[in-house]
C-alpha positions as CSV (number, residue, x, y, z in Angstrom):
1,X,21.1,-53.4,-14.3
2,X,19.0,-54.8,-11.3
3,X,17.7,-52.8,-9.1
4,X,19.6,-54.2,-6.1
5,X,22.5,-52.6,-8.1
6,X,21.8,-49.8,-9.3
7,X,23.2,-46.6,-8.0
8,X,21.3,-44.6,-5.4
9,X,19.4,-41.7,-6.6
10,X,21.3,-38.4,-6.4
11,X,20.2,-35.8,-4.2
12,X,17.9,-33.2,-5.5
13,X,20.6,-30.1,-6.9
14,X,19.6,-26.8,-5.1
15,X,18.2,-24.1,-6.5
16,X,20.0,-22.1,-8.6
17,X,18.9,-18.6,-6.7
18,X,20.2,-20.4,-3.7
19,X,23.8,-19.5,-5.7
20,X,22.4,-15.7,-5.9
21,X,22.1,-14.1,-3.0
22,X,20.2,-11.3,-4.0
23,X,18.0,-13.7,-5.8
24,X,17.3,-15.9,-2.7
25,X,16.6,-12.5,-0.5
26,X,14.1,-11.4,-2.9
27,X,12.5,-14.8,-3.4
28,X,12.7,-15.1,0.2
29,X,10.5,-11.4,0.9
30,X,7.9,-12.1,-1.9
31,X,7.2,-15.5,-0.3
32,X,7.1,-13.9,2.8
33,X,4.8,-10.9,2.0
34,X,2.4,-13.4,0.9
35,X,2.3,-15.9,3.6
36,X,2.0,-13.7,5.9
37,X,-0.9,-12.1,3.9
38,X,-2.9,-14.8,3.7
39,X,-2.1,-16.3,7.4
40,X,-0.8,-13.5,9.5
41,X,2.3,-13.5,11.6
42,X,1.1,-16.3,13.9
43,X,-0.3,-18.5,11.3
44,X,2.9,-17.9,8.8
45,X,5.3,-20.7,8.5
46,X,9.3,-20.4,7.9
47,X,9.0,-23.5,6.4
48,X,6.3,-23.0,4.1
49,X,8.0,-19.5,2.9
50,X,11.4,-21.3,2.1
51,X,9.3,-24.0,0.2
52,X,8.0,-21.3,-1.8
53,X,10.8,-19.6,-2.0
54,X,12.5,-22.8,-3.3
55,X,15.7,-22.0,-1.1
56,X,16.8,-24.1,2.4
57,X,15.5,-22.6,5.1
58,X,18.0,-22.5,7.0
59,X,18.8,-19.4,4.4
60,X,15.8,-17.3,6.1
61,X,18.1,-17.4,9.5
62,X,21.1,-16.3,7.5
63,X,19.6,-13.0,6.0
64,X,17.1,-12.2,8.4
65,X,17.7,-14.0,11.9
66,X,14.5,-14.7,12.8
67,X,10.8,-15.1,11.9
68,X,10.1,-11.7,13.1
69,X,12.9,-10.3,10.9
70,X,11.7,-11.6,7.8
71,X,8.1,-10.3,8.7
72,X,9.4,-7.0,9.4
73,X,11.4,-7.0,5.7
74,X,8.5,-7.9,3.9
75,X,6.3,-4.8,5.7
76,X,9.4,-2.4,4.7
77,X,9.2,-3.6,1.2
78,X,5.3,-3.2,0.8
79,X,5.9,0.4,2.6
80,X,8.7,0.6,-0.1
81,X,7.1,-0.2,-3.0
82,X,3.9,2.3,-2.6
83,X,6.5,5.0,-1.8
84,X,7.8,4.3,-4.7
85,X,5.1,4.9,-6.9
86,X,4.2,7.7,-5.2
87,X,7.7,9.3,-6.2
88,X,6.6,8.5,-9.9
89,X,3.7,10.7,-9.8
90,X,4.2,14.4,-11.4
91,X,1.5,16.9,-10.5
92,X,3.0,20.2,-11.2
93,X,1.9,20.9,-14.6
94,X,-1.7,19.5,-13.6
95,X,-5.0,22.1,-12.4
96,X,-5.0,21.6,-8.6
97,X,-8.6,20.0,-9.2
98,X,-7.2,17.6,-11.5
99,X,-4.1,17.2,-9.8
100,X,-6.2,16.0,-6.6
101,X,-8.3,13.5,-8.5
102,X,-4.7,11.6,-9.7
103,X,-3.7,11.5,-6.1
104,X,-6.9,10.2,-4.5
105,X,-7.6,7.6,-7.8
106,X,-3.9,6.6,-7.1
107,X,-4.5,5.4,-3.5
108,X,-8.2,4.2,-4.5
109,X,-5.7,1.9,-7.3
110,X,-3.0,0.9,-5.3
111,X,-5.3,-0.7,-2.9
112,X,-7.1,-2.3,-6.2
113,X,-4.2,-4.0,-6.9
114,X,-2.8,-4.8,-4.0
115,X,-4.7,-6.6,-1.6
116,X,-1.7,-8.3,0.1
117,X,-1.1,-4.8,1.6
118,X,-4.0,-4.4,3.1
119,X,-4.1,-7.9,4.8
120,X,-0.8,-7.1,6.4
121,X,-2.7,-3.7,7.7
122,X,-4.8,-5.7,8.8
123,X,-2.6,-8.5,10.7
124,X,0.2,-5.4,12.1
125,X,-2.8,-3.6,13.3
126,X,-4.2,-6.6,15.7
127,X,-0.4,-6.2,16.8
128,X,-0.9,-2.9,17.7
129,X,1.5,-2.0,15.0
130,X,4.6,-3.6,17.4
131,X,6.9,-4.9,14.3
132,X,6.7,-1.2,12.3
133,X,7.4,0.8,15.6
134,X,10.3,-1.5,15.7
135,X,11.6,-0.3,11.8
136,X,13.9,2.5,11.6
137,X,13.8,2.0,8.3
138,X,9.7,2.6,7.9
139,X,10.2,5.6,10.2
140,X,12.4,7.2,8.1
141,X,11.1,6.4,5.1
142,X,8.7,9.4,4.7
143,X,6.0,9.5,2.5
144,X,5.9,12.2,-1.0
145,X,2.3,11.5,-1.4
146,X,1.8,13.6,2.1
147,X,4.1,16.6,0.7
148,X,2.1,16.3,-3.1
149,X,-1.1,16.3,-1.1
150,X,0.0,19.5,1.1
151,X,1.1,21.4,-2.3
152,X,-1.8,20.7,-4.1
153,X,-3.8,22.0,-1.1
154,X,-1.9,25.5,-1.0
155,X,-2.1,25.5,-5.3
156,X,-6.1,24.8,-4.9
157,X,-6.5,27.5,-2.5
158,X,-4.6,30.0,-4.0
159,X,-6.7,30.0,-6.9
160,X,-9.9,29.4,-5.2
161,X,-11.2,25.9,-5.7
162,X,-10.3,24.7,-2.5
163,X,-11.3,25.6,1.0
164,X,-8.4,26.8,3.4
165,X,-9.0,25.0,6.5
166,X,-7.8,21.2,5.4
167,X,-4.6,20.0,6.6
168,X,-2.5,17.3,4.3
169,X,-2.6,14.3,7.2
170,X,-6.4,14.6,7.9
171,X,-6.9,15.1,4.0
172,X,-4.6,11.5,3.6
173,X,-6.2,9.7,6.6
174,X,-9.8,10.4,4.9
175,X,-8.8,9.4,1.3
176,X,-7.2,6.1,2.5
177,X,-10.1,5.4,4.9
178,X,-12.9,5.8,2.2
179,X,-10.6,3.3,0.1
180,X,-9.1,1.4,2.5
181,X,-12.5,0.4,4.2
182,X,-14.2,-0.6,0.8
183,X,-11.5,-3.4,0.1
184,X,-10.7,-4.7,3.8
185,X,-14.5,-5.5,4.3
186,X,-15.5,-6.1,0.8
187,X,-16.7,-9.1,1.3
188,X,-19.1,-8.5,3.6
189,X,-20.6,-5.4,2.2
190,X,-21.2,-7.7,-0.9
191,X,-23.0,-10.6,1.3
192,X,-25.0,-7.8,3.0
193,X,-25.9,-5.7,0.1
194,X,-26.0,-8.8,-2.3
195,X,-24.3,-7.5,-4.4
196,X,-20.7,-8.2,-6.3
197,X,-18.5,-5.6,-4.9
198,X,-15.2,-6.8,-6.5
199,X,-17.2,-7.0,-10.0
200,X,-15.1,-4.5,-12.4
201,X,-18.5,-2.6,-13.0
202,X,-18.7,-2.3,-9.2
203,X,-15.1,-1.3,-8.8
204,X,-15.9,1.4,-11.5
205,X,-18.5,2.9,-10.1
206,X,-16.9,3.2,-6.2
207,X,-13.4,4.4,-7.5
208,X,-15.4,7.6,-9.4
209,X,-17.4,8.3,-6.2
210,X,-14.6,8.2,-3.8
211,X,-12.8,10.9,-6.3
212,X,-16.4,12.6,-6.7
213,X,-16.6,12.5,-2.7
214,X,-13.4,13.9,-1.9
215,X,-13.2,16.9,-4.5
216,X,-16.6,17.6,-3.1
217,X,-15.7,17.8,0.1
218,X,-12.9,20.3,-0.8
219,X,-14.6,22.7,-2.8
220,X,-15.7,26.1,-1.1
């Protein structure tokens, strides 16, 4: 058959989460939590998350109305997921000592792992944190790591190993911050110190001195 005859191509089928909509939601939030990661909410593109997606984009109006919807989703579900892990942890049967170096290595790993949540810190903070004041969801979605914190506090001092004038939110503020500010500017600590900060050895070494640090810094 010539090609002045031949039939005209069909159009591309759609994707089959497109079909699912549970599928296409979830697609949609994971492409969104890491566009808007790596370019922020001005620099994100509904476009470019669809794309990734693989779903029309008209489907990003559909569940979440606007851009700022989606990019309020994907913060709930990175809120979501850490509160979830958090629920996994089980402390009880731990030493309060050792119960406290679990919960401070858990927020030294999660960060580890995660560096898309700390680029939307990052990003929701230049916004004055606007989009998560606007969440009833995040406001109500309280935190277990604050309550495990607060109990292994009381534990600690009861027997004696910890001192009795820490409160659980300044406690939680300092662990994150000693974390939180080793993976946010890692790369320039490792151009000023010269060294690979983001090397495994490297990671090592700062995840035992941030538990060292804050047991220290609890003892009597």
């Amino acid at each position: 058959m010539s090609a002045a005859t031949s039939s005209p191509p069909r159009p591309p089928a759609p994707a089959r989460r497109e079909r699912d909509p549970v599928a296409a939601k979830q697609a949609l939030i994971a492409a969104a939590v890491a566009e808007f990661a790596g370019k922020g909410f001005a620099g994100a593109r509904v476009d470019e998350i669809a794309a990734a997606a693989g779903v029309n984009k008209q489907l990003v109006y559909h569940y979440f109305d606007n851009k700022q919807g989606l990019y309020l989703v994907a913060l709930e579900s990175v809120y979501a997921e850490i509160r979830e892990k958090e629920k996994k942890l089980t402390l009880d049967a731990l030493e309060p000592m050792e119960a406290m170096a679990q919960l401070v290595a858990f927020s030294f790993d999660y960060l580890a792992e995660h560096p898309e949540f700390i680029a939307l810190l990052a990003d929701e903070n230049r916004n004055q944190g606007a989009h998560l004041r606007a969440s009833g969801r995040l406001q109500k979605m309280h935190s277990p790591f604050i309550e495990m914190l607060e109990a292994t506090l009381k534990r600690g001092v009861a027997a004696g190993v910890f001192r009795a004038d820490f409160d659980a939110i300044n406690l939680y503020i300092s662990i994150a911050g000693i974390s939180y500010f080793f993976f946010s500017n890692n790369h320039t600590l490792s151009a000023i110190f010269g060294k690979a900060l983001d090397a495994r050895g490297a990671l090592l070494k700062r995840r035992r001195h941030v538990v060292e640090f804050a047991l220290n810094a609890l003892r009597p």
